[in-house]
N, C-alpha and C positions, 0 to 999 in steps of 0.2 A: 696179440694185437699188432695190427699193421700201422705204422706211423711214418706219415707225411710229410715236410714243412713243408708251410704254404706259404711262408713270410712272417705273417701275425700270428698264427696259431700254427696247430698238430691237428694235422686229418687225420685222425685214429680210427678204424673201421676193424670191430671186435673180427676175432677168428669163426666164430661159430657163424655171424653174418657173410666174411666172404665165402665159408664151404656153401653158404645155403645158393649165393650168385654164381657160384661154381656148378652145384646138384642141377639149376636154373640153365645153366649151358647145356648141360646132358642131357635135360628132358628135352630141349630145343633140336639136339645135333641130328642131321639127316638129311641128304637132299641125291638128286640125280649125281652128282658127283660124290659125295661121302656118305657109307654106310651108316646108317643110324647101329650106337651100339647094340653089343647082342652078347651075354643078356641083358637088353636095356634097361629092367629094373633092377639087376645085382650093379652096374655102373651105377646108375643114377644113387642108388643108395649110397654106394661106395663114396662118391664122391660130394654127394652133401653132407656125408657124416664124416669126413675123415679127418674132420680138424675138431672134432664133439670133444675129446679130453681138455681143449683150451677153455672150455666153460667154469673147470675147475677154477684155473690160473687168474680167468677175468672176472672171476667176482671180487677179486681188489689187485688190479693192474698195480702198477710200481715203477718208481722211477730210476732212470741208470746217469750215473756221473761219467763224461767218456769227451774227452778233447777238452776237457775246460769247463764243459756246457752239461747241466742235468736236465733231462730230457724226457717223457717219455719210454720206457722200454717198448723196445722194439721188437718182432719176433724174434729175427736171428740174432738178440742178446738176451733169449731167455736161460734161466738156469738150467742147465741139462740136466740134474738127477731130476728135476721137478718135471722138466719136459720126459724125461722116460717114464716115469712113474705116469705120468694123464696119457702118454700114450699107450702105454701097457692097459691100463685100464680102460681105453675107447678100443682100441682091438680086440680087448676080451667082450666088451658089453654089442658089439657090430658083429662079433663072431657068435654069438649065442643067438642071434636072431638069423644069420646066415653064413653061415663057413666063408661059403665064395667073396663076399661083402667082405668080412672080415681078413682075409687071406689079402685084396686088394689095397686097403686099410693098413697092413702089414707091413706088404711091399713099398706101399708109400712112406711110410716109417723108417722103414729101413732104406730109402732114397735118399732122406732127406741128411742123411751123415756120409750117404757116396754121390752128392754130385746128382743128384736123380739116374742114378744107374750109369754116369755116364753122360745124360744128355741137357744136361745142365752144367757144366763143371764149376759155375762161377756160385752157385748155391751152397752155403758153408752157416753154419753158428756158430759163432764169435767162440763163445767159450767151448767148444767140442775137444779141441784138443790136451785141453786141462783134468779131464775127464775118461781119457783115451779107453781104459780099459772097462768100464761101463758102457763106452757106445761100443764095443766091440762084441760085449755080450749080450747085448740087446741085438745087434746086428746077426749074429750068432742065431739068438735067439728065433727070430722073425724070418728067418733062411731055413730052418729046419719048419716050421709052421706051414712054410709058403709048400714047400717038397710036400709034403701031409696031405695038404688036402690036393694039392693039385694031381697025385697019386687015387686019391679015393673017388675025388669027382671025374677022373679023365681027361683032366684040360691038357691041352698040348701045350709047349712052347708059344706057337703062333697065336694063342688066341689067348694064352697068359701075357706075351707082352704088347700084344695088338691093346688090349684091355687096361694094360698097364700104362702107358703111352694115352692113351687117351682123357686116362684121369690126369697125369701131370698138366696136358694142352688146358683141360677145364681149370683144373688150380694154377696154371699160371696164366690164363686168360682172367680168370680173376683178379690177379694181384697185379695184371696190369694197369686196371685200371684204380687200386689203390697204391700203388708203389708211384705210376709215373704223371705228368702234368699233362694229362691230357687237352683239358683248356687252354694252353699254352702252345699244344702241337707236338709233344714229345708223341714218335708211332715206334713200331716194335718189331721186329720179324720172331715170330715160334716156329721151332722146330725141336723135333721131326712131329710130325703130325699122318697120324694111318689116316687112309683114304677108307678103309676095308680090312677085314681080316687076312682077304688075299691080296690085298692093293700097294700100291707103294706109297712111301712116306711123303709127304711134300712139306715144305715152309708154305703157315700163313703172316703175311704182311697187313699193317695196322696203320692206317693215316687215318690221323685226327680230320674231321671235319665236320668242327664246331664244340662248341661247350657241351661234353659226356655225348658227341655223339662221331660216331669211325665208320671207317670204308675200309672194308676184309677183302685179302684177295688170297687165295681162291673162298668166293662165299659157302660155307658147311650148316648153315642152318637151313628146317624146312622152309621157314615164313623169312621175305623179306619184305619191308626192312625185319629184322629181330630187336624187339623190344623188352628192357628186362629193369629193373629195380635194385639197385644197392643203398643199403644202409651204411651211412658214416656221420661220423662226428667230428665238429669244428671246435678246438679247445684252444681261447685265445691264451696269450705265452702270458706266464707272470713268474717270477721267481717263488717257488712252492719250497717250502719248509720242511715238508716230510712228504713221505706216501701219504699219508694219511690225507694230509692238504690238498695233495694233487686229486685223491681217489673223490673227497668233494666237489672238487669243481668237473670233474671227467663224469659223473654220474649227475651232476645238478643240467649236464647238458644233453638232451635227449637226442635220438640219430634223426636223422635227419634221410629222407627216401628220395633215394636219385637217380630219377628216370635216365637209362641206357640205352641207346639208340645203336645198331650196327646195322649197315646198307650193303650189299655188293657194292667193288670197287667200277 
């Protein structure tokens, strides 16, 4: 679960709703200046399902005591054996319908305890290091998987991490617009962002202009403006008693569908 403060409540927008606005970028991505992925239905897969194990976890969210304040848990304070365990089990159930899917799926997995390969460095879970030698075997893990298939399929380097790269920009074009205040004007630069599988990388830039709606620059969708739907939820703040308390009022509050707007800059 992604959580926000907005002042008076937690913008919470489950995991499995932002991979779907993520999958929602994918089918979108393509124009005279950016390749549309290829293969665009093993990505677009990839990356609407890659966050499918968190279905386990959010059928009773929970809350975390942390500064003083109980709150909400947040993704990056969820429990790591529990987060291995739903991921192990969405990489196996995404690989039995497609290796390739699965194998991407994997990789993202195993990003998400190095920094995304690298092109993220500031991306960490709280608890990761308490747990050191579990995320090492999982990492382990998911690095011999990746070599597997990408031996059996033929995929090259270039078009393993053209492919790879492309699902992070969509999961974190997502979570930008549930992590930052976009009605406020908080914009973002992403990078590295593939143009192509032979193209070079470039930064997209993100100004707000207006409530849920932004100006991209360089623009990477066919249709502009690009127009897409996120589901979130507004949980006003009260001091909650248990999970339990909290899980009532978090499911008595339905999501709420929020039209998304992106124009060239």
């Amino acid at each position: 679960m992604i959580v926000r403060d907005t002042g008076d409540a937690w913008q919470c927008v489950l995991q499995t709703d932002h991979a779907v606005l993520a999958g929602d970028f994918a089918q979108a991505w393509g124009n005279e200046r950016f390749e549309a992925p290829e293969p665009r239905r093993v990505v677009v897969s990839a990356t609407a399902r890659h966050d499918d194990g968190w279905a386990i976890w959010e059928r009773a969210p929970s809350l975390l005591a942390q500064n003083g304040q109980v709150k909400p848990r947040n993704f990056l304070d969820v429990q790591i054996i529990s987060h291995l365990a739903f991921y192990r089990a969405q990489i196996a159930a995404v690989s039995d319908e497609d290796d390739y899917a699965g194998m991407l799926v994997a990789m993202h997995g195993r990003g998400i305890y190095n920094g995304r390969h690298g092109t993220d460095p500031g991306l960490k879970l709280t608890f990761a290091p308490l747990v050191q030698e579990a995320v090492d075997a999982f990492i382990d893990e998911q690095e011999a998987r990746i070599k597997q298939v990408c031996e059996a399929r033929g995929i090259s380097e270039q078009e393993l991490w053209t492919n790879y790269k492309l699902l992070q920009i969509y999961d974190r074009l997502s979570l930008y617009f549930q992590m930052k205040d976009v009605v406020a004007g908080e914009r973002a630069v992403l990078r590295p962002v593939p143009t192509g599988r032979d193209g070079e990388d470039v930064e997209l830039t993100i100004e707000p202009d207006g409530p849920w709606r932004v100006r991209m620059d360089p623009f990477p969708f066919a249709e502009a403006p690009a127009t897409f739907t996120m589901l979130r939820r507004e949980i006003p703040k009260r001091d909650w008693t248990d999970n339990d308390d909290f899980r009532r009022d978090f499911f008595a509050n339905p999501p709420e569908p929020t039209p998304i707007v992106i124009s060239p800059a």
